[in-house]
Every structure is written in C-alpha cells, then in structure tokens.
N, C-alpha and C positions, 0 to 999 in steps of 0.2 A: 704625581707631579705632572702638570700638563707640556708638552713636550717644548711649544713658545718659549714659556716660563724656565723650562731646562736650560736651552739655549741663553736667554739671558740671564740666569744664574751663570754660565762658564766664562762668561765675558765680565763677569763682574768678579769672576774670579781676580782680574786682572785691576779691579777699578781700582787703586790704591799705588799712587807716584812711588810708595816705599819701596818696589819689588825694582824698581829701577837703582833701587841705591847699592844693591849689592854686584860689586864691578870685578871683573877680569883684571889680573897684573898690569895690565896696559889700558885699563880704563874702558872696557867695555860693558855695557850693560847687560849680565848674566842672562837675565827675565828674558831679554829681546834674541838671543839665539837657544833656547829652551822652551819658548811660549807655546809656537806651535806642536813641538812633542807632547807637553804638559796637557794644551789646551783641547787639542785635536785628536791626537793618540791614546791618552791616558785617560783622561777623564770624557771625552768625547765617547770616546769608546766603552764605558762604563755605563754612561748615559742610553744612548743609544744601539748599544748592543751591535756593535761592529767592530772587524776586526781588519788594520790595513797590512797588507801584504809582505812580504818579505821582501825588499830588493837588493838585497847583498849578491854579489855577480860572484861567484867561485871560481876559482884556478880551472886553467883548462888547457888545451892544445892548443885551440881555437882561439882563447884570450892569449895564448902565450904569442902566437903567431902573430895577430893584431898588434900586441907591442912591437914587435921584429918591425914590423914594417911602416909602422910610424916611426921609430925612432929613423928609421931610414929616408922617408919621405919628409920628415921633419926637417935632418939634417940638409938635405938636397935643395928645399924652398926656403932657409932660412932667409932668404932675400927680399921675401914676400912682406916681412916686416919693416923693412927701411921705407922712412917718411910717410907714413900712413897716418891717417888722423882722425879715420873711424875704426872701429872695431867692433867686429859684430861677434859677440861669444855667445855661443847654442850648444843646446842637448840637440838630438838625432832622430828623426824617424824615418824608420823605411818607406821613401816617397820616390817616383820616378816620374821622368820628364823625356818623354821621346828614348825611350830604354836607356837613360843613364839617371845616377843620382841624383836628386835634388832635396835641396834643405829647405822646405816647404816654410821652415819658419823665416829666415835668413836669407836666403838666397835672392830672393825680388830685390831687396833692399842694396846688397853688393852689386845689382846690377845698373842700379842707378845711377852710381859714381864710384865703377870696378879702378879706377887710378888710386883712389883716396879710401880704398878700404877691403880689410881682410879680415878672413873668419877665424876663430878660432872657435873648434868642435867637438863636442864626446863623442867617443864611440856609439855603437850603435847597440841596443840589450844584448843584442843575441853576438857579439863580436865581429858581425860581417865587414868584411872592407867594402868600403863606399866607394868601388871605382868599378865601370868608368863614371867620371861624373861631369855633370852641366858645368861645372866652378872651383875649377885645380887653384885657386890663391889660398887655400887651407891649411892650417894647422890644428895637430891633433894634443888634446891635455890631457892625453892618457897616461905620462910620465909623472906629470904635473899631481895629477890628482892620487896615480899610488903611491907618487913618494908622500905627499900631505897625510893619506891613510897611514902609511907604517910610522912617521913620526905621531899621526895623532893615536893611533895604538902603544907607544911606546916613550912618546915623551909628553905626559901628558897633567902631569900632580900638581904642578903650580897655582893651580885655578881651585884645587880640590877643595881646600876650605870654603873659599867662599860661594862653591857651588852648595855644598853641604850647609851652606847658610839660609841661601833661598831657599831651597828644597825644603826648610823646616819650615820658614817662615810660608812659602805656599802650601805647604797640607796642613799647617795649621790654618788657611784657610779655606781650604777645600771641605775640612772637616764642620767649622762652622759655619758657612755659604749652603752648604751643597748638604751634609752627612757622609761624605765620603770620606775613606778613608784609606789609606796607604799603607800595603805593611811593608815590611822593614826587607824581606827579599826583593820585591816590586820597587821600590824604593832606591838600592841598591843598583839593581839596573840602571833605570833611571837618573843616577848619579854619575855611570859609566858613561851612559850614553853621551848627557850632555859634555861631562868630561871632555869626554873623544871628539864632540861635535865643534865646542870651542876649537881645538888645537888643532883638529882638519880644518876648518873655514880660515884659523889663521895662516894657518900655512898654504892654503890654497891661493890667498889673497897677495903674498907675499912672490909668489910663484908668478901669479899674474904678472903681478906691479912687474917683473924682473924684465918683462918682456915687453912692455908698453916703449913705446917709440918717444923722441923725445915733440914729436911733431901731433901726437897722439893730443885730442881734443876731445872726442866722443866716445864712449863706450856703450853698445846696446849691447842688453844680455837677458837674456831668457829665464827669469829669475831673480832677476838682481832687484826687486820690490819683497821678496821674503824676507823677513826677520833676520836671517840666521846669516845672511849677506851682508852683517853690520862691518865687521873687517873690512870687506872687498870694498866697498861703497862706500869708507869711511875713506879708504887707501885713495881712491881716485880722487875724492874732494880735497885732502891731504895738497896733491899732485895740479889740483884746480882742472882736473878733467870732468866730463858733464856724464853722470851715470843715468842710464835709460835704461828702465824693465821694458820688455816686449811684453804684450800682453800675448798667451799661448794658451788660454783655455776659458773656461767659465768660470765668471765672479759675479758671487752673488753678495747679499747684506749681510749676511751670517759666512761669508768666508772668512777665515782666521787668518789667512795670510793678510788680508785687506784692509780687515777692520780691524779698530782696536778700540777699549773700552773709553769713554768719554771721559774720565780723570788722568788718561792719560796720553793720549791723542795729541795733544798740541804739547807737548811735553817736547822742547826741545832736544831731547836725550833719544828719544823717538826718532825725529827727523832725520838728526845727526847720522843713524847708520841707513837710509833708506836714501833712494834714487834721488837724482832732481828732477826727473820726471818717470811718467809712464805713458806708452803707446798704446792707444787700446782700440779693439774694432768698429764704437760707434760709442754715442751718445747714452745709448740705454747702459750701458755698461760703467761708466764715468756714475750713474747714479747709485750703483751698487756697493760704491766701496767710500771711507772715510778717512783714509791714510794720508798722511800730507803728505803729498808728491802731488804736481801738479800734472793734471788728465790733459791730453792733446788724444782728439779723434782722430786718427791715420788710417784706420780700415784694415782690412786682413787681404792683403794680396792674393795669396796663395788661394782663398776662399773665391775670389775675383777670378783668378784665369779657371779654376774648375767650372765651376757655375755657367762661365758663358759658353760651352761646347757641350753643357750637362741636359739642358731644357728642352734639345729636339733630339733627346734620345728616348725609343719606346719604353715606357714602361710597364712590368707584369702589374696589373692592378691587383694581382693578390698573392704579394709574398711582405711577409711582415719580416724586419729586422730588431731584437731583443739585441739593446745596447750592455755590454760588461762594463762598471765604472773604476774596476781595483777593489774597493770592497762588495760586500755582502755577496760574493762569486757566485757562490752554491743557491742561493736565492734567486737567483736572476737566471741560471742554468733552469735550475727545477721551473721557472716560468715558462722559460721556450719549450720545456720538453711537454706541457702542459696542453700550450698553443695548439703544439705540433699533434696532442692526439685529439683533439676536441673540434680542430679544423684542417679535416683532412684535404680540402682542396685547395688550400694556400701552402706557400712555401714559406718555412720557418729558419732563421737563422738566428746564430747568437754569433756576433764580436765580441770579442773578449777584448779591453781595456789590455794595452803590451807588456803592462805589469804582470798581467791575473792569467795568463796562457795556460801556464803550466797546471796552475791549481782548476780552470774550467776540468783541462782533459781531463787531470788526474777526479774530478766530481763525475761525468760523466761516466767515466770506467768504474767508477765505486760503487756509484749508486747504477750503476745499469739505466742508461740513461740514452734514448735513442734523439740525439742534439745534432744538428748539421752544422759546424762551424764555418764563420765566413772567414774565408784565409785570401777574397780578394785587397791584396796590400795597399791599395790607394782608397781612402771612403768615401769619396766622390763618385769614385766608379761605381761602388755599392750600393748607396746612395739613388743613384742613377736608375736603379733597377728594380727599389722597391717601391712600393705604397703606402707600407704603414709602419714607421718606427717607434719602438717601445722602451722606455727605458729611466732610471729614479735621474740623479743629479749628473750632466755628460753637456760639454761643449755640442756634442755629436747632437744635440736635438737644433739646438741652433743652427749648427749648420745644416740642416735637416731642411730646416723653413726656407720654403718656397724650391723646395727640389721635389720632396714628398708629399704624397695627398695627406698626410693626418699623421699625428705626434701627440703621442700616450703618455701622460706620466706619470709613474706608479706611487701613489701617494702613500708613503712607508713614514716609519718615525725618521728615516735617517735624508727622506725629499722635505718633511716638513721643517727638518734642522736647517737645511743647507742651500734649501732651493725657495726661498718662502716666494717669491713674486714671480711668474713665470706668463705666457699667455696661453696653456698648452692645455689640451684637453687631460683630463684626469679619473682614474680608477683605486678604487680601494682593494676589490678582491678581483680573482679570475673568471669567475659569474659577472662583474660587473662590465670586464673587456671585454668577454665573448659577449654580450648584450649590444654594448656600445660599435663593435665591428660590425655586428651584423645590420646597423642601424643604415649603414651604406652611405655615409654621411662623406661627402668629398670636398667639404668645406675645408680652404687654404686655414692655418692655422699661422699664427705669428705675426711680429708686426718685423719683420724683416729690413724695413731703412733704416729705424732703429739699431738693430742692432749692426750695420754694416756700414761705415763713415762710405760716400763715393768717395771716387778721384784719389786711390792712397797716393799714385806716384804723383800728383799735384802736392798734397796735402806732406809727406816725406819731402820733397824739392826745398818747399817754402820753410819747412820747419830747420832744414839743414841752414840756407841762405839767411837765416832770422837769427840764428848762435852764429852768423859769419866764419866760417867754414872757409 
C-alpha cells in the first residue's frame, strides 16, 4: 500500500457525517474529542510504524512543590482577573529574555495591551517555577487541570455506552477501509482513554468558564483549534466570547488536528466545537489546513525578536543540528550518532523534541551511543551557531530558514505522511546526506515571507480594534 494512498485511506476513515451522531450526555460529538487518538495514535501508528511518547508527568517532590506555590501565588494575584477582556491561555516552554522567563508564545501579545489582558499557564514538563519573570500578571491551571484529571479518572461512566458505540462503529470501519483490525485489549484501552479524555476536557472547560471575567471578550489559547477542545470552545460561544487558537507549530495538509475529511468538514457539528478564529505565522500556512475557522496572518512574534540580533552572529560553517520530533526518538538518535562518525570534522548535535528527553538519553546509554546533546534552552541561539539542520516533520526547520545555510529533510514513511509540501532539500539514506553535504552547496533554502506574516504587532492592533475591544 503506497504510503499517499495510506494517508488518504485514515482520513476517509472519518468521511462518513454518521460518526458524528454518536454524542456525549451533554450533546457532544464523541468522533470529534477521540479523532485525533484514533486517527493519529492508533491507526497512524499501525500504518506508519511509529510510536508517540508517553506524557503522563508523575508525582514528585518537585511537582508537589510547584502546586505549593501556585496555589500561593494564585491566591495573592487573584486581582489580576478583575475587568480583563483578553485572555491569553498557554502551555510553557523553557524560554528566557534578559535572564528572566518568557512565554515565547504569549508574552508579545500581553504586552500590547498589558491593562486589558492576563495569562493564564501550565506549568512547565519538567516542574520548574518560572520566576523571575518578564510578566508577573499570571496565573497558574495546575489546580485546575489535576482536579479535571482525578474527576476524569474517577467520575467518568456516563459517556461509556455511547463511547462503546463509536468505537464499534469505527473498527468496523477501519477493518473494511484499511484491513485493520482492533483487538479487544487494544480496544479496551482505547475506550478508557477516550472515556477519561471526554470527562477531563469537560471538566477543564468548566474550570475555565468559572474564571472568566464578566468583561471577558477574547480568549486566545494555544490549542484551542484541536478537536478535543469542543467543551472549552463550545463553553465560550455559549458565553459569546471570541475563541482564538495561536498557531504554535507546524501544519501541514495531512495534519489531523487541521484537517478533516471532506464529507465532513462543513458539518456544522464540526464548527460548533472549534475556534472562531486561528492566528497563524503567514500565508503559506493558511494554505495547509481545511478546518473552518477562519485564518488571520499575524506572524510569530517571538520568531521576529530572535531572528533580528541572530543574522550578525558568526557562524561554525560546520556543525550540523539533528532535530528530535517526539517520535521515532531512536531513529533520529542513531542518525546523529552516524553523522558524528562518518564526519569527523563537523560538530554533531541532536535536540530532542521536550517530550522525547528522557527516552533520547535513556537510547544513547542502551545502545552505547556516542550523541552530544544540545541542552542550549533557547533555538535561536542554537540555531545561531549552526549550518546545517537535519531533521523528518519539526516547526524547527521553519524556523531554521533564512538563519541556516541548508535544511535536510529526511524522507521516511512518517515526512511523506505528515510533511507532504515542504521547500527543503531531501535524503533518503545516510549515503545520500553524506554525498549531498559534502557537495558544499550554500544555497539559502525556503521561501521564508511566506512563511512569516510582517508587521505581527500591526497586524494583532488591527485585529484587536476590528472585534472592538
């Protein structure tokens, strides 16, 4: 089965409005917070022979401590939410601004109109407190989200039939689509999971709502165009607040959060739990996805202030960067360690994706594997210092273009699933890279305006003063 043909066989897994009719107590549509598990995880993963990561965060000292003192800081800024009318809700990454924290995704945007607008933030993977930081108007949903968790581990059977509905009705056809097939322990998970995943997202959403301001108009969120967001973004329209996804990574035509199959797509039922809009980095991106939410170019801030202190920095002409994407870890490991003995006069690094940390090291140690990990925490900076990046489906090549001489990309079954249109040079085997490097080629790669809207804090102004704000 050719691997095209794969990919549009799992989205036609979906082509059928009927998968929409089996609803939650509360009238949600099952299909639409299970799709991506189903579509991406289960059968994605069958297909293409990848496995995604574990991100369950475990009990710790370090987690216990991070609650102590949110609940504490929480209670002390509660102030932060009276009369506010944006809100900016984000996940975390370890990002620094003049040696304090910055929320690379969110942060530019609170500073544009810091009166009319607060963040609301996850912790951070690894539980660090985020202070000191660039933008103390914060609050933390680390309350929020483990009480959703133990309710949704714990109150969770209501939905069970007619979860157990779909579930029959989509392996019955996955089985004639596809020839896959489901057994009954696999299955069984999979009934849990979604389970658990409806009654966490409700409860998430419901958490939110409690806290929204009565002055509250906007809501951007880091996420809130996934599927699985239909509670939260149903909850706001409910409210007649305006739901905005940030755009925060790479989307391509074959992304499953984005796309959806064409008998079902303009399905009202669809719309209903998805944003009223999405934010996204530029024009080339807008063409990559088919979701109805309407596209506004606003550009990637945070991409904007790195980039212009990045271009008159020297760079080694020969140390290549091996991108980690979350899956296929060990694969992408064994690459750099590959690099690293076939070209001894370049420097070799691999980034691990902040999912996949543990699993690189713990590959490196198993297999005896001499890998130099890049542990510098901004990519800009790292970015800054190579010449040649390597790596299958990753935001990170994007943002690559026009900082680095040359961007590799490793054409696997799992880049022709997920990355089909791209502008970037391409390798099949590691004979074909070492050929291609040593070809000496320093030709810029990417069409870079494309992907980058100018002017975001114009382009954020206008959009704000257009919903009259």
């Amino acid at each position: 089965m050719g691997k095209e043909i794969s990919l549009a066989s799992i989205f036609e897994l979906e082509n059928d409005p009927h998968l929409l009719d089996f609803k939650t107590y509360d009238d949600v549509p099952i299909w639409m917070i299970g799709r991506f598990y189903l579509l991406y995880r289960v059968v994605g993963g069958k297909v293409f022979h990848y496995q995604s990561p574990d991100h369950n965060r475990r009990i710790s000292l370090k987690m216990i401590s991070f609650v102590l003192r949110a609940m504490t800081y929480n209670f002390v800024h509660q102030r932060i939410f009276k009369n506010k009318q944006i809100y900016l809700y984000t996940t975390n990454r370890k990002t620094f601004l003049e040696n304090e924290f910055y929320n690379r995704y969110v942060d530019p945007f609170y500073e544009m109109f810091p009166e009319e607008t607060v963040v609301m933030e996850q912790a951070l993977l690894d539980w660090e407190w985020p202070f000191p930081r660039r933008n103390k108007d914060v609050y933390f949903d680390t309350l929020g989200r483990i009480g959703s968790e133990i309710k949704g581990r714990c109150f969770n059977r209501r939905d069970d039939r007619a979860v157990g509905e779909m579930l029959n009705y989509f392996c019955a056809r996955a089985r004639a689509i596809m020839g896959i097939t489901i057994s009954r322990e696999e299955l069984i998970k999979i009934d849990q999971s979604i389970v658990r995943m409806i009654a966490v997202m409700r409860n998430q959403a419901e958490w939110f709502g409690r806290r929204l301001s009565n002055r509250t108009k906007v809501v951007i969120t880091v996420g809130a165009g996934f599927p699985y967001y239909y509670f939260f973004n149903k909850m706001l329209k409910r409210k007649g607040i305006i739901s905005i996804e940030l755009q925060h990574g790479y989307i391509t035509k074959n992304n499953i959060m984005y796309n959806y199959a064409k008998n079902i797509v303009s399905d009202d039922r669809v719309a209903a739990g998805l944003p009223n809009y999405i934010f996204t980095y530029g024009e080339w991106w807008n063409t990559q996805m088919n979701c109805p939410i309407e596209k506004v170019s606003i550009g990637n801030p945070y991409h904007d202030l790195c980039v212009k202190g990045l271009r008159r920095k020297n760079r080694n002409t020969k140390s290549i960067l091996v991108i980690g994407i979350g899956e296929n870890t060990e694969k992408s490991v064994v690459l750099a360690a590959q690099l690293a003995d076939h070209l001894k006069e370049y420097q070799i690094c691999f980034r691990p994706h902040p999912g996949e940390r543990e699993n690189a090291l713990r590959t490196i140690k198993n297999e005896n594997l001499s890998v130099e990990i890049d542990d510098q925490v901004d990519l800009y900076t790292s970015l800054a210092s190579r010449s040649i990046v390597v790596g299958e489906v990753s935001t990170v090549l994007f943002e690559a273009a026009g900082i680095v001489d040359r961007i590799f990309v490793w054409n696997t079954e799992y880049t022709r699933a997920f990355l089909p249109e791209h502008p970037f040079e391409i390798f099949d085997t590691l004979e074909q890279l070492l050929e291609r490097i040593d070809l000496r080629d320093e030709s810029l790669n990417g069409q870079n305006e494309s992907f980058w809207a100018k002017g975001w804090e114009k382009n954020y102004h206008e959009f704000i003063r257009k919903i009259q704000l």
